[in-house]
N, C-alpha and C positions, 0 to 999 in steps of 0.2 A: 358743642362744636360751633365755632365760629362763622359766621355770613358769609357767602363765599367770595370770590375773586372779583367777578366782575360788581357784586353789591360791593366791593371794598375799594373796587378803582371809582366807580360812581361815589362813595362818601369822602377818597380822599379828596377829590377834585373839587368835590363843594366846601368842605375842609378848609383847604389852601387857598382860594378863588380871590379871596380880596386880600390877604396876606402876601401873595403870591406877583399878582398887580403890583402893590404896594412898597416891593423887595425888589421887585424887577428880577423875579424867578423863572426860569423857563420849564414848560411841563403841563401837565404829568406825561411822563416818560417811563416807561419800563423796566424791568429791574431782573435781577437771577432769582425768579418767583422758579419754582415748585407745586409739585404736589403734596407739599407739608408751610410753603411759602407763597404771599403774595407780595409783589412789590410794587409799590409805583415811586418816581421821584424827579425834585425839581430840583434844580439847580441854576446858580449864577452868583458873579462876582467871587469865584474861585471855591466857592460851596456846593455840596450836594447834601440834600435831604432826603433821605430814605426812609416811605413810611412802611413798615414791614411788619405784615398781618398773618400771626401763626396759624393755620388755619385747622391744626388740629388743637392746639393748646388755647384759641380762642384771646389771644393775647396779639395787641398793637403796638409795637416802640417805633418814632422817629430817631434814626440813626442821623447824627454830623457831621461830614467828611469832608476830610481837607485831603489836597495832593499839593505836594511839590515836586520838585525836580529829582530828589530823590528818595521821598518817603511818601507813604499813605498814611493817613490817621482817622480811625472812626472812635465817635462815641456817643453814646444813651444824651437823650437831651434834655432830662432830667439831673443827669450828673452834673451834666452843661450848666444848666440853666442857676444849680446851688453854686457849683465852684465858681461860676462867673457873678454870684452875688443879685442876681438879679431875682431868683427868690428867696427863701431866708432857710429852707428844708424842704430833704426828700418828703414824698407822701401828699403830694400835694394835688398831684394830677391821677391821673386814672391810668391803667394800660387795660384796663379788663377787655373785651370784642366777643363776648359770649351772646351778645342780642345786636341788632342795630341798632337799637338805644346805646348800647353801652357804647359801642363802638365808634357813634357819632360824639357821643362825652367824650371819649377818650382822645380821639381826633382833634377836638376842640380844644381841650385843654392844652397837647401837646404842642397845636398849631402857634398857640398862644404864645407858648415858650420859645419856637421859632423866631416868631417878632421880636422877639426882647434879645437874644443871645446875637441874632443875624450881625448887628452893629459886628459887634468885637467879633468875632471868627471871618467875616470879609473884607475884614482892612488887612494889615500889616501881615504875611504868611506865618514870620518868628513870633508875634505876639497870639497867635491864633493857634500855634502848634502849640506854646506854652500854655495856654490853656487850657485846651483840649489835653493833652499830658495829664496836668494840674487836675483834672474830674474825672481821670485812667483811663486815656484812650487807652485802644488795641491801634499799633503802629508796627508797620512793616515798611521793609526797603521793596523799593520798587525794580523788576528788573531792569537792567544796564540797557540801552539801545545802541546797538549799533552794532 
């Protein structure tokens, strides 16, 4: 079983702390955590990061998420991080969160890919959707307002 909620809001915050400064990210902020889900997340310049900690499956992924005007798009930031070229292969990072060791590796690594991917998913919306596509987001229409 994985560290729990509040050990998990505590590591992602040290996690993200100088990444986060450095992106002009706003956060951590709270997320649709669970009693099988922890969530914390930052977000800015049209980005959200979602770090979400399975707390029975002992498993950490940062989620990517772009909105526009009429779609939503998430995706693993590892997908992210190969299809945008900026690592060279899956396998490279950790998602294990079975120890707080582990979980602080995992965080760390992940965070890593943050910095690298952040560039291209906060500029242009149509370049950042086609990316995120391009590494399989999960993409839905947004409902209608009005």
């Amino acid at each position: 079983m994985a560290p729990g909620a509040e050990a998990f809001e505590g590591e992602a915050r040290a996690a993200f702390a100088g990444v986060a400064q450095r992106l002009g990210l706003a956060g951590p902020g709270g997320g649709e955590g669970d009693r099988y889900l922890a969530v914390v997340t930052y977000a800015g310049s049209g980005v959200t990061y979602k770090a979400v900690l399975g707390l029975w499956q002992g498993d950490v992924e940062i989620h990517v998420c772009r909105r526009t005007a009429v779609t939503e798009c998430k995706v693993g930031i590892e997908g992210l991080a190969v299809s945008a070229g900026v690592v060279d292969r899956r396998g490279r990072v950790s998602f294990d969160a079975r120890s707080l060791r582990r979980l602080r590796r995992s965080l760390a690594g992940q965070v890593r890919y943050v910095a690298l991917v952040h560039p291209l998913v906060s500029g242009d919306p149509d370049e950042a959707l086609s990316l995120m596509r391009a590494a399989g987001a999960r993409e839905w229409r947004r409902p209608a307002v009005g």
